[in-house]
Every structure is written in structure tokens, then in C-alpha cells.
N, CA, C and O atoms as a CHARMM CRD file, in Angstrom:
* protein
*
  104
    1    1 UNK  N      0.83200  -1.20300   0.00000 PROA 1      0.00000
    2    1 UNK  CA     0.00000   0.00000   0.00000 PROA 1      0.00000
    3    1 UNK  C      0.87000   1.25800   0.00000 PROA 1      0.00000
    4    1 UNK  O      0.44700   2.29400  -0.51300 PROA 1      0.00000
    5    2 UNK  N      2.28200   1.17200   0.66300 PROA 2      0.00000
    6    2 UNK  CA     3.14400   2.17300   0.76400 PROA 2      0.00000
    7    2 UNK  C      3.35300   2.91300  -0.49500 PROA 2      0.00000
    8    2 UNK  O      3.42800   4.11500  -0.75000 PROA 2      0.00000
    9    3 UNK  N      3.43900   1.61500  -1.35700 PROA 3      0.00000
   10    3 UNK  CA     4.23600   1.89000  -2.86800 PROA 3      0.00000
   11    3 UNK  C      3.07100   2.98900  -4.02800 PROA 3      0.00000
   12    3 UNK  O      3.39900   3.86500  -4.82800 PROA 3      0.00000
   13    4 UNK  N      1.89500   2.53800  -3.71700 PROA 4      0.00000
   14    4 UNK  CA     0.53200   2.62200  -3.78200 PROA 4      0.00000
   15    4 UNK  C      0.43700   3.99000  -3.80400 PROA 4      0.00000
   16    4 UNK  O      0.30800   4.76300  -4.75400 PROA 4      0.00000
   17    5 UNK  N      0.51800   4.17800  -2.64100 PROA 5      0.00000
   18    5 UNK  CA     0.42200   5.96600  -2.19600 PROA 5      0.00000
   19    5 UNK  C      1.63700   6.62100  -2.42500 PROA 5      0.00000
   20    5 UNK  O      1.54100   7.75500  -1.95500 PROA 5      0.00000
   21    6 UNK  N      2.69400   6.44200  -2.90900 PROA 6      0.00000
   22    6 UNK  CA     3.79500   7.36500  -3.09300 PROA 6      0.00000
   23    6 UNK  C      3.49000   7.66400  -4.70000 PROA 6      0.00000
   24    6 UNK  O      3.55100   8.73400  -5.30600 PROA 6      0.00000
   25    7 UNK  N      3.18600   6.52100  -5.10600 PROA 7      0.00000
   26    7 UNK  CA     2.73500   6.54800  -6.61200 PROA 7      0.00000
   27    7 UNK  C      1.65800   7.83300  -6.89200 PROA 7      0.00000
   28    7 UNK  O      1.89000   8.87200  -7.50900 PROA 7      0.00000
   29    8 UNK  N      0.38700   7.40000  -6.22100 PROA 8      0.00000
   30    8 UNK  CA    -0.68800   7.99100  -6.64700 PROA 8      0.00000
   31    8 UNK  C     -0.47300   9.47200  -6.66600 PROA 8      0.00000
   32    8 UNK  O     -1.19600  10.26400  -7.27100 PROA 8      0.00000
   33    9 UNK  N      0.89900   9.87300  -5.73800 PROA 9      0.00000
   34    9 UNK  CA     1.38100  11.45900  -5.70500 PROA 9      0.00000
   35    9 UNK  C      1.36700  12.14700  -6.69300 PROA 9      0.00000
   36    9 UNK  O      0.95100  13.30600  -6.72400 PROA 9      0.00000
   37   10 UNK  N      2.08800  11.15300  -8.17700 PROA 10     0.00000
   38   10 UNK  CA     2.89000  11.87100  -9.22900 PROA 10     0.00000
   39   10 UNK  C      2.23600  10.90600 -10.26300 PROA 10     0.00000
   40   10 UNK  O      3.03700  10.83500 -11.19500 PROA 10     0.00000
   41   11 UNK  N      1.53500  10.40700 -10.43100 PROA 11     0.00000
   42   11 UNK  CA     0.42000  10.13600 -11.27400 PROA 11     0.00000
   43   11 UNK  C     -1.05800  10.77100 -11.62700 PROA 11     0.00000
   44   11 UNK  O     -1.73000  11.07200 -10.64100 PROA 11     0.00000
   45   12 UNK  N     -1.50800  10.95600 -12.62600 PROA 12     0.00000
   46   12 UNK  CA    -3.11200  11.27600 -12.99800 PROA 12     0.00000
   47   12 UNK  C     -4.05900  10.58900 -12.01500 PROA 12     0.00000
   48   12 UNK  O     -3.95500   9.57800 -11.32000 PROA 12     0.00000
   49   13 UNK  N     -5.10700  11.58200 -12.22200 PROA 13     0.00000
   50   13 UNK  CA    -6.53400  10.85300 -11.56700 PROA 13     0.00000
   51   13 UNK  C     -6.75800   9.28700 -11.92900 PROA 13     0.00000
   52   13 UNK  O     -6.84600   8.23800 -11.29000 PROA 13     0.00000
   53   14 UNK  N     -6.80100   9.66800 -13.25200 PROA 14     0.00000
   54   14 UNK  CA    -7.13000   7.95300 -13.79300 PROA 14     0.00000
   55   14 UNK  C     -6.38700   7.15900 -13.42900 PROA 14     0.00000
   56   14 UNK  O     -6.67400   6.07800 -12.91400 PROA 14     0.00000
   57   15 UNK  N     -5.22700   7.63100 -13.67100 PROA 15     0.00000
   58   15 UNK  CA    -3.86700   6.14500 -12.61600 PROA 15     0.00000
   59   15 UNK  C     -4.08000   6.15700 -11.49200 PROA 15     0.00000
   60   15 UNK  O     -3.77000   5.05300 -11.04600 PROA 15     0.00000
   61   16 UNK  N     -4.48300   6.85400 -10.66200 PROA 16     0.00000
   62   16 UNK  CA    -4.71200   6.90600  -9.58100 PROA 16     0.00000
   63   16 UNK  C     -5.70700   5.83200  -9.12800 PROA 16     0.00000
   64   16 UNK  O     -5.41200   4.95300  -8.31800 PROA 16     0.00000
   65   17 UNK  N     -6.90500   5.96600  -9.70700 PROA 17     0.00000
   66   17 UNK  CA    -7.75700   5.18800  -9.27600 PROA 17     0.00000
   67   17 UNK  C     -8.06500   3.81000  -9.68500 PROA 17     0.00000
   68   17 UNK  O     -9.02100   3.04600  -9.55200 PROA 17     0.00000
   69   18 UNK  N     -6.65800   3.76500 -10.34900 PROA 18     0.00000
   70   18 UNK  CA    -6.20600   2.01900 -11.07800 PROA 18     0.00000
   71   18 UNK  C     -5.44800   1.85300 -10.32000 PROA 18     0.00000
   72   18 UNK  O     -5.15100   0.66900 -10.16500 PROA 18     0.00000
   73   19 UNK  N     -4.99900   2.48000  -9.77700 PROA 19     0.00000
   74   19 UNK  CA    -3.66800   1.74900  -8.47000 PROA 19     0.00000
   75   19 UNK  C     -4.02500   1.61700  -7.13400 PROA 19     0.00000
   76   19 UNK  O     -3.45400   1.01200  -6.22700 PROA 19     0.00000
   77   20 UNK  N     -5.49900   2.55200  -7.14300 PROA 20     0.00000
   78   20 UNK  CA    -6.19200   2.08700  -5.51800 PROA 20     0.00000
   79   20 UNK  C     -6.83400   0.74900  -5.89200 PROA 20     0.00000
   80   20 UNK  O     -6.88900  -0.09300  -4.99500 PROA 20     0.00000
   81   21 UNK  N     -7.29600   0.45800  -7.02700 PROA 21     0.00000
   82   21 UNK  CA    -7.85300  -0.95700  -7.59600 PROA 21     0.00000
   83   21 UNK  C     -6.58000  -2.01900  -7.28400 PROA 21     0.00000
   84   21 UNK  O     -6.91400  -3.13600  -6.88800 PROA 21     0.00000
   85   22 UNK  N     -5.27400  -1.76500  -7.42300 PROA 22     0.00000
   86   22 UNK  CA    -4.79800  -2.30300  -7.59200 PROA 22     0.00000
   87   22 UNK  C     -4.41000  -3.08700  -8.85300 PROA 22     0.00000
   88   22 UNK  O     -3.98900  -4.24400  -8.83900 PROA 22     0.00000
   89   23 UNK  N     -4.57000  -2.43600  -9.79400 PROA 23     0.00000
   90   23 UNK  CA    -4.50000  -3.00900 -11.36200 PROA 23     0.00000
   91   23 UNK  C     -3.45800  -2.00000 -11.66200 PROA 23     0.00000
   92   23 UNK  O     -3.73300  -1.27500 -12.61800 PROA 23     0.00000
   93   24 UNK  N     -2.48900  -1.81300 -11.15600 PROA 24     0.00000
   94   24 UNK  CA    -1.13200  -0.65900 -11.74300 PROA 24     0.00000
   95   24 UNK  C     -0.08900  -2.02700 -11.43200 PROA 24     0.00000
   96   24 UNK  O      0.08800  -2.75000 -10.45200 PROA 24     0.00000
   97   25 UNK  N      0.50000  -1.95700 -12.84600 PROA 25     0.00000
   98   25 UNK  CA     1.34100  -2.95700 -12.86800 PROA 25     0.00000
   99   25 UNK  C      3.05600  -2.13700 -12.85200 PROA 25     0.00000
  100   25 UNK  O      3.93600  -2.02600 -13.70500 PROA 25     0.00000
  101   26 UNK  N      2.94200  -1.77300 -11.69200 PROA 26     0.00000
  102   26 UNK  CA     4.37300  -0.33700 -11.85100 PROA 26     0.00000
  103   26 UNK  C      4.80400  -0.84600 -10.50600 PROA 26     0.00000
  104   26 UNK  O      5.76800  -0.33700  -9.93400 PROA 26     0.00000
């Protein structure tokens, strides 16, 4: 979840809410 939220910082809305899904393959 750490990785999750450092991500969602410097990513778009839309990536964003693919990586709270958990479907961000990064």
C-alpha cells in the first residue's frame, strides 16, 4: 500500500484510481 500511495502522488486521476484498484502494474 506504501508503494501505492507514493505513486498515486505523481500520477493522474485515472492512474490513480487504477492503483487504488490495484491493477497498476508499476
Amino acid at each position: 500500500d506504501l508503494s501505492s500511495n507514493e505513486l498515486t502522488g505523481q500520477v493522474p486521476s485515472s492512474l490513480q484510481e487504477r492503483a487504488k484498484s490495484g491493477r497498476l502494474s508499476l
